[in-house]
Structures are given as C-alpha cells and as structure tokens.
C-alpha positions as CSV (number, residue, x, y, z in Angstrom):
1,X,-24.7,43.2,21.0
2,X,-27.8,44.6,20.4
3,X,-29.1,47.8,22.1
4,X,-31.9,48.7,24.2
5,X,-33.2,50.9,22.0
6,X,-33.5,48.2,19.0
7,X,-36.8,46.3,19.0
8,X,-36.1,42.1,18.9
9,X,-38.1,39.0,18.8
10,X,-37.5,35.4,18.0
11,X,-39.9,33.7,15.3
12,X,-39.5,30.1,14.4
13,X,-39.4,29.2,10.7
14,X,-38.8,25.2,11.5
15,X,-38.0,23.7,14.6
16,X,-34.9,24.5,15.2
17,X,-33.9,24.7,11.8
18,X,-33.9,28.2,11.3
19,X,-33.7,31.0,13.9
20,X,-34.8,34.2,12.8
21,X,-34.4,37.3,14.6
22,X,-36.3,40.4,13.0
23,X,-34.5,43.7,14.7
24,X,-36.6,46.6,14.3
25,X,-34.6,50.0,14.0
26,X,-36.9,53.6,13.5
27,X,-39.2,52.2,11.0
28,X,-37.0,49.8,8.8
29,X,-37.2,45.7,9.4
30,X,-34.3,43.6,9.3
31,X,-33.8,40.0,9.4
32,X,-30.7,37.4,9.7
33,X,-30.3,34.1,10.5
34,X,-28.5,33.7,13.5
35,X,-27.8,30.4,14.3
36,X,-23.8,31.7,14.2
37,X,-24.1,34.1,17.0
38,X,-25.5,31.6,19.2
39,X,-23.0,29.3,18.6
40,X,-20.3,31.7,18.9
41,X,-20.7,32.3,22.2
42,X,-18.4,30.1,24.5
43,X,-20.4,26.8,25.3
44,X,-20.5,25.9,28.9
45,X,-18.3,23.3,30.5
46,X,-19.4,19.9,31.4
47,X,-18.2,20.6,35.4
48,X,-20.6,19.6,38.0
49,X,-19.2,20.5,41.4
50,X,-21.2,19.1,44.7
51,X,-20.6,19.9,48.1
52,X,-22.1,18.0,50.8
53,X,-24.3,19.6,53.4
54,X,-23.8,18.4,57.1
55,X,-27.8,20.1,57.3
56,X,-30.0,22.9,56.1
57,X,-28.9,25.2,58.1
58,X,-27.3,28.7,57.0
59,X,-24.1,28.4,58.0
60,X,-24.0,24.9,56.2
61,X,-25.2,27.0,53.2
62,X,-22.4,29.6,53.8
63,X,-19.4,27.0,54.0
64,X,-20.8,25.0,50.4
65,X,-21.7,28.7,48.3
66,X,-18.3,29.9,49.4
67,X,-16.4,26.8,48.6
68,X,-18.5,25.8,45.5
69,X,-18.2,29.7,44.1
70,X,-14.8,29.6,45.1
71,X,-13.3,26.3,43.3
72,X,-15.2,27.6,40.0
73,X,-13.4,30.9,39.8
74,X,-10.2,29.2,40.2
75,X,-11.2,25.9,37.8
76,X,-12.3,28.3,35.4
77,X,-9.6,32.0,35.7
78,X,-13.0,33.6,36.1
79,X,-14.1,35.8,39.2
80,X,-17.3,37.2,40.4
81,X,-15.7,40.5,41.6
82,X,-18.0,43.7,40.4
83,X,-17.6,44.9,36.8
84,X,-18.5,47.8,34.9
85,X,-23.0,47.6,35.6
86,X,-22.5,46.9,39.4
87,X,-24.7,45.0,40.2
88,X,-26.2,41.0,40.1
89,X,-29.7,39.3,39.7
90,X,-30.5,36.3,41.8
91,X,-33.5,34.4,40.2
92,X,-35.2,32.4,42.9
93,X,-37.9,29.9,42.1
94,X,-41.7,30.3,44.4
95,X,-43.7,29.0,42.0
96,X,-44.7,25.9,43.4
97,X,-45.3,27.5,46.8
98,X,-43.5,27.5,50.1
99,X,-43.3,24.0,50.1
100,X,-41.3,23.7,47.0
101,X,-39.2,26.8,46.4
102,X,-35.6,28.1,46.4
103,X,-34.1,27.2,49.9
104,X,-34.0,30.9,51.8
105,X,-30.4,30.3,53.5
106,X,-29.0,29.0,49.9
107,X,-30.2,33.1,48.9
108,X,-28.5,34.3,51.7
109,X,-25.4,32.4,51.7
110,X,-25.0,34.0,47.8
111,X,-25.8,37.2,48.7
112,X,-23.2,36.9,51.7
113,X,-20.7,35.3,48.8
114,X,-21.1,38.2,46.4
115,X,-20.5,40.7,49.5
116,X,-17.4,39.3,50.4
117,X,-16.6,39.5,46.9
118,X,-17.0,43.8,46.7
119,X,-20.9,44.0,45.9
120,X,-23.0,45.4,48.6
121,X,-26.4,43.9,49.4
122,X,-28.3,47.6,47.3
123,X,-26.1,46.3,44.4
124,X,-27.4,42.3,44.2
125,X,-31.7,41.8,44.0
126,X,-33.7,38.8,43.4
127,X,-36.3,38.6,40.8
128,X,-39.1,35.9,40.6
129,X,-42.5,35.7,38.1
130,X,-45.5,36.0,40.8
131,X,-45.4,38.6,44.0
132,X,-48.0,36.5,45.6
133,X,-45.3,33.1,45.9
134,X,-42.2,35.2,46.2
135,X,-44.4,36.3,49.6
136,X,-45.8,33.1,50.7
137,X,-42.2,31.5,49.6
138,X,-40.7,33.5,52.1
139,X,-38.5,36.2,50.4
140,X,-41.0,39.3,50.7
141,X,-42.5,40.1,54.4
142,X,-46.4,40.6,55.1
143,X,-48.1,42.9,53.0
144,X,-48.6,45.3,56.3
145,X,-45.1,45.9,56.3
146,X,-45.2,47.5,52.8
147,X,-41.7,46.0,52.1
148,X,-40.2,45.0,49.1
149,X,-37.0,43.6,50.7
150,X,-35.1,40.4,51.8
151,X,-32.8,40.5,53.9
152,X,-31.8,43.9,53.1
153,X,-31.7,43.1,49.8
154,X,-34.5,44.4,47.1
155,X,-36.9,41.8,45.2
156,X,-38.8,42.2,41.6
157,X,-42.0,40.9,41.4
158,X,-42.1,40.3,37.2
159,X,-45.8,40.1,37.3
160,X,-45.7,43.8,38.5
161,X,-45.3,44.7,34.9
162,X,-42.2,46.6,35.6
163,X,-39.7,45.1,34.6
164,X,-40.6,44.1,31.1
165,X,-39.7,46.5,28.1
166,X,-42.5,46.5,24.6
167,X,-39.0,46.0,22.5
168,X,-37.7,43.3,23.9
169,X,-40.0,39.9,23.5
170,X,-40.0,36.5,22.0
171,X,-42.6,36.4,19.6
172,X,-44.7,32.9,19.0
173,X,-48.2,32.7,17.4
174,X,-49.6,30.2,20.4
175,X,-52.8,32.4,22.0
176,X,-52.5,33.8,25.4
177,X,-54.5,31.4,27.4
178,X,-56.3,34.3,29.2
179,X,-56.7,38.1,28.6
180,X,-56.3,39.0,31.9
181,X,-53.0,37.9,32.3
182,X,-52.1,41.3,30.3
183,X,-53.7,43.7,33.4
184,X,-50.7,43.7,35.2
185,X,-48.8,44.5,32.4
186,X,-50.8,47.2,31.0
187,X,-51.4,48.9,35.2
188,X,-47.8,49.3,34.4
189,X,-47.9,51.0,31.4
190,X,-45.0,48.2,30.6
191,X,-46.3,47.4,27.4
192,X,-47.6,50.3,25.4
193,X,-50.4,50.1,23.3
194,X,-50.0,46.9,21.3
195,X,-53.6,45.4,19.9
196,X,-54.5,42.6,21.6
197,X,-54.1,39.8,18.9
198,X,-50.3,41.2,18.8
199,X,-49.8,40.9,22.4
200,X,-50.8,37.5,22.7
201,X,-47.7,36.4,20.3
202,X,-45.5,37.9,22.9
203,X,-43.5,36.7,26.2
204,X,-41.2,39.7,27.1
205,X,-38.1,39.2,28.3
206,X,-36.3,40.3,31.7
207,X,-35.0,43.7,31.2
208,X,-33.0,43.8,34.5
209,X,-31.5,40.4,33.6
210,X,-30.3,41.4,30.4
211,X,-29.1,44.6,30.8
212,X,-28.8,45.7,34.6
213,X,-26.4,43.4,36.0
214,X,-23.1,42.0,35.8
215,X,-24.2,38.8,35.7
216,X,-26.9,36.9,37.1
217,X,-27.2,33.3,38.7
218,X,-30.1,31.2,38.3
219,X,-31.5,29.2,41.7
220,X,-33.9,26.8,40.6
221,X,-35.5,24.0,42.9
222,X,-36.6,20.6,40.6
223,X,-39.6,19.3,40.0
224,X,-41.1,16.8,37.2
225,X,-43.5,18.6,34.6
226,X,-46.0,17.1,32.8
227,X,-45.0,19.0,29.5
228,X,-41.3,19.4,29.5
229,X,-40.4,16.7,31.6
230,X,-38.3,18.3,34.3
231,X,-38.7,21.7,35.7
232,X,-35.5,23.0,36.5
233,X,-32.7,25.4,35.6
234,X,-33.6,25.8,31.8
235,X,-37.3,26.5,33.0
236,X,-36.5,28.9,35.6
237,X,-34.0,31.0,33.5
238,X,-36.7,31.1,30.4
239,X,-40.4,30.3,30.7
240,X,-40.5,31.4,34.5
241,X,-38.9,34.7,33.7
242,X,-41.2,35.6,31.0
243,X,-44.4,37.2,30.5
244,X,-47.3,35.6,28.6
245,X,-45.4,32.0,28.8
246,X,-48.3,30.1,30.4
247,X,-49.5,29.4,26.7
248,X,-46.4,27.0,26.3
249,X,-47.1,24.9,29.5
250,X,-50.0,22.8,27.3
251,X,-48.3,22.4,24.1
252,X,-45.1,19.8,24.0
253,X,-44.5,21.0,20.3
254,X,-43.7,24.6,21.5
255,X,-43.0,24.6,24.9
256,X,-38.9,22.8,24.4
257,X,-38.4,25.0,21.3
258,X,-39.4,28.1,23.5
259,X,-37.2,27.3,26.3
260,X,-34.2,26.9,24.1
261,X,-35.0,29.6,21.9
262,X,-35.3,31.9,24.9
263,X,-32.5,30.3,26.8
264,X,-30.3,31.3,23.5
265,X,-31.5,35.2,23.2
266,X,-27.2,36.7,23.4
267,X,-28.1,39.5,25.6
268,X,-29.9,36.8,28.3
269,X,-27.2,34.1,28.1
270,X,-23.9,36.5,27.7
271,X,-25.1,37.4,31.6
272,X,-26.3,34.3,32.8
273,X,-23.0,33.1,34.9
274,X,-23.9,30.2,37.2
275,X,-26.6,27.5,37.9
276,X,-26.9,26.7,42.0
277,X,-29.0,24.4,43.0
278,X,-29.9,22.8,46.3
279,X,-31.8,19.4,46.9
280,X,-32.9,20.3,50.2
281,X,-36.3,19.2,48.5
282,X,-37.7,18.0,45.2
283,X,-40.2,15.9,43.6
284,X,-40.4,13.3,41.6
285,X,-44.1,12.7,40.8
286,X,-47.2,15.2,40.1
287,X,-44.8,18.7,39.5
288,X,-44.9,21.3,39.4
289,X,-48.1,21.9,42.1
290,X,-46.2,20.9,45.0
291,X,-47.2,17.3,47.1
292,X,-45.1,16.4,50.0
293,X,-45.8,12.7,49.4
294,X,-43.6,12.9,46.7
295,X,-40.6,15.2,47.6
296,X,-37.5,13.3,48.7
297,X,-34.2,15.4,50.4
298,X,-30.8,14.8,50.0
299,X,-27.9,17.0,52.0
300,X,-26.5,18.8,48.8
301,X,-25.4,21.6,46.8
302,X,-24.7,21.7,43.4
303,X,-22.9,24.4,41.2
304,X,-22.5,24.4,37.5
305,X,-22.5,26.9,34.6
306,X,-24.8,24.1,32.1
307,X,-28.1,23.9,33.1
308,X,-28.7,21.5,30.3
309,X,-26.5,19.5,32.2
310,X,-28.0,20.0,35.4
311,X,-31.4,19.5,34.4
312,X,-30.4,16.1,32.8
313,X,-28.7,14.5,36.1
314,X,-32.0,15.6,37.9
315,X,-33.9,14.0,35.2
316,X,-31.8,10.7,36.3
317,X,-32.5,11.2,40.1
318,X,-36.2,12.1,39.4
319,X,-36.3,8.8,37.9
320,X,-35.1,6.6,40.5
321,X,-37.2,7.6,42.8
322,X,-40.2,7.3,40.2
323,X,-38.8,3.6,39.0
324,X,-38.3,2.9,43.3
325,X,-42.1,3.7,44.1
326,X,-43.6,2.1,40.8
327,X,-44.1,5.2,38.6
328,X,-43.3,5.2,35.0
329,X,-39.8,6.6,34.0
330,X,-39.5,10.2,32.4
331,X,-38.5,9.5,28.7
332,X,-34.9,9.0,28.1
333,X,-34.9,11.5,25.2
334,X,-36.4,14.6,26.5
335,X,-36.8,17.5,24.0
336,X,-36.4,20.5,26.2
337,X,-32.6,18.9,26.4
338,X,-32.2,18.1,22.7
339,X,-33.3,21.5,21.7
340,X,-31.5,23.5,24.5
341,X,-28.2,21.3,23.4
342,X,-28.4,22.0,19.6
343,X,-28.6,26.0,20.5
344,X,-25.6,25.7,22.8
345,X,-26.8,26.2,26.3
346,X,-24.9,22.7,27.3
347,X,-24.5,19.3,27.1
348,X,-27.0,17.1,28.2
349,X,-25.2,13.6,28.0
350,X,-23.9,12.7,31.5
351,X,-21.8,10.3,30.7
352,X,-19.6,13.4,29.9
353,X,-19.8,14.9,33.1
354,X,-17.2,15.8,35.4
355,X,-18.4,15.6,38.9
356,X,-16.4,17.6,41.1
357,X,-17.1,16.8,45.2
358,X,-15.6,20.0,47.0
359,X,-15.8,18.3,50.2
C-alpha cells in the first residue's frame, strides 16, 4: 500500500487496456502496470440483502440498518467493530437537492448502528462534494448557527478544499470546464502551486476516505444520468467524491473509464466496506437535476458490498418505470458497468444475484 507521502495518479494508455500508475518518490518517476493489484484484491460478492420498510420513519430505519448490517457480518465472518484508525466516513449524496438526496433517518440509523458497535458519534463523519446541498439537503444547520455538525456528528464539505491532498489525484487530459472551479481549492491552500494547464488534468481524491477511517460506507440515492446512464453507487463513491470531475459529466468516452478507474485506486476501494441504499425516492426520467414528476418510492432498504451490482438492478427498475410511462429504455449494455466489472469492483449481471429479504 502506498503511502501518503508518495505522489499517485492514474493515466489511461487504452481504454482499459492498460492501467498505468506513475508513483512519484523525491524526484525519481516510476511506472507499473497494475492491472494485477487491482485484481488481487478480494472481488465483492454477488449478495443483495433487502429489508422491507413498514415507512420512512427513523425507527423503521433503525430496525432495517441494524438487521441488514447485522446479517452481513454474520453471512460474510466480517464485523464493523473499531480497528486500528478509529474512525468511519459516511458518504451522503445532496447533489440533486433536498428533494433528491440521502434519506436523513437512513444517516442516523448508521450512525446509531456503528455506535452500538464501539465507535462514538466524534469517531464516524459524513462527507459530501458541495457545502451549499449538504445544507439545503439537510445534514448541515443554517449558516447563523456557524455549525458544521449533524446530529452530533461532524460533516466535510469537499468543495472546501480541505480535504484534498496535491499527491494524491487521478490525472486525465479532458480540460476543466471552468477555472473557477479551482478558487476553493486554492483559498485552501489544498493544492499548492500547480500551473494551471496541470491542474486541469487533475480530480483529487478523498484523503479522509482513503486514509482516515476504518472503513467507509457509501449512501447513494438513484437517479438516471444523461452520460453514464444511472447515477448511483459507483458515481457517488468516484466522480462525486472528487475534485475537478465536472469535465467527465459531457464526455461518454471518459466519463465510465473514469468512474472505474477511480472506483479501482487500492487505497479507495481496500476501505470502501458497504453500499446502503434506500428507495425512499428516485427517478427515473430527466437525472440528475431533480423533478418530482418523475420520482417513484418504494418501502425499502437495500445493503450490498457491489455497487456494480447495485447500480445494475436500479438500472432495471429505472427502466420499468421509463418503459410504464412511454420513455425510451436505458441501454442494456451500459459502459460505466462494463468498465467498473472488468476492474473488479463487481458483477453487474443480475441474473447472478443473490437476493437476500431480511424480513
């Protein structure tokens, strides 16, 4: 495992052909194909496991996180109890507003799960890309209460510039679609003194999710995109984690090969333990920007450690809701799944799932 004091980016060669990752140590370049490491790390099962809500309320939340958390620790010999780092990183999604966001009572009935498991609420905090959602979403209070806190429990803003380390980036040659995505970054001090043209090659990484915690579980809410297809765990876990990823959101060349390449970085996916999702609401038609006249709600929970997985059975509800009100299908074959499957990070044929109801 690479150290935080050792400089690494990802540069395509070929679509997923080659992976090359040059590690920069004092003033010498290296570079390996590593294809192998990826691979080497233990693939994700194909278990699915739904519990039924009886409604959105918290302690409907409480009953499936505990029972859901609880069945995979025993189906896989694994448990959540703290390790060495002490600590865990709940990514929320807020992107798409209040309207379409990571259900607040799903946040609290993991938080409540990972204190009954030894953690206290200083040791867990939930990260999201844009201070302004994570506050209208919910999970940060009014500005005039100068609080950085949910429920007791501390939230990262990523475009606070913070969080994000110059020596730890996927690099890409797609232009930054705007310079002033960098002030942030650079209020910070975050990102050093990079020229410009090199910035703009870069998306850096989440340093607290890489090397803070534990592990960290990944709360996405589901939407349809109009590049990738369907916005869900693998985008929540990559391109909305990431500086400077905007650039990818136009281009359906680079965007799947970014989210998989990111998706496969070791130090990201070694402590990315669980996928929860809850279908309180998603939509189906005109995604990510949220419209109510296409969300649709169903009562459950689902728990899985392959978002590839995941992201494919939401890709099959998205589209019976599209086919039932007389929009076109999303393709069968979607690359962000293909690409995510070839570097590991799950299967994405659901014929090979094994659906587990809890309840």
């Amino acid at each position: 495992m690479l150290s935080n004091r050792v400089a690494v980016f990802l540069k395509r060669e070929c679509v997923l052909g080659l992976i090359v990752v040059a590690v920069v140590c004092g003033d010498r370049l290296f570079g390996q194909n590593l294809i192998g490491e990826f691979q080497e790390t233990p693939e994700p099962s194909n278990r699915v496991f739904n519990y039924q809500l009886s409604d959105f309320g918290l302690e409907s939340y409480l009953s499936a996180v505990e029972n859901l958390i609880g069945i995979y620790e025993r189906s896989q010999e694994v448990s959540f109890k703290p390790g060495p780092k002490g600590k865990v990183g709940l990514k929320v999604y807020s992107n798409s507003g209040p309207g379409l966001s990571t259900p607040e009572p799903l946040v609290e009935a993991v938080v409540q799960a990972l204190t009954a498991r030894g953690y206290e609420r200083s040791d867990i905090f939930i990260i999201g890309l844009n201070g302004r959602m994570l506050r209208e979403s919910g999970f940060l209070p009014p500005l005039s209460e100068r609080s950085m806190h949910f429920n007791r429990v501390f939230v990262r803003s990523l475009d606070s510039g913070e969080y994000y380390n110059e020596k730890w980036f996927y690099d890409s040659p797609l232009p930054a679609r705007s310079a002033q995505y960098w002030i942030n970054l650079e209020r910070e001090n975050a990102i050093g003194s990079a020229d410009d043209d090199e910035k703009e090659r870069k998306s850096y990484l989440p340093m607290p999710l890489m090397h803070e915690v534990d592990f960290w579980v990944n709360l996405p809410c589901y939407s349809d995109h109009p590049t990738l297809g369907v916005n869900g765990a693998l985008m929540n876990a990559t391109l909305w984690n990431a500086s400077n990823t905007t650039r990818f959101l136009r281009s359906p060349a680079s965007a799947p090969v970014a989210v998989a390449e990111m998706g496969a970085v070791p130090e990201l996916r070694e402590t990315w333990a669980l996928n929860i999702v809850s279908l309180q609401r998603f939509q189906y038609v005109g995604g990510p920007i949220f419209n109510s006249m296409y969300t649709v709600s169903e009562p459950l929970v689902m728990l899985s450690d392959n978002p590839v997985l995941l992201d494919s059975i939401m890709r099959e509800r998205i589209n019976e809701h599209r086919t039932r009100n007389g929009f076109a299908p999303l393709p069968q074959e979607l690359k962000i799944l293909a690409y995510s499957e070839q570097l590991g990070l799950g299967v994405r044929d659901t014929s090979f799932a094994n659906l587990v109801s809890v309840n």
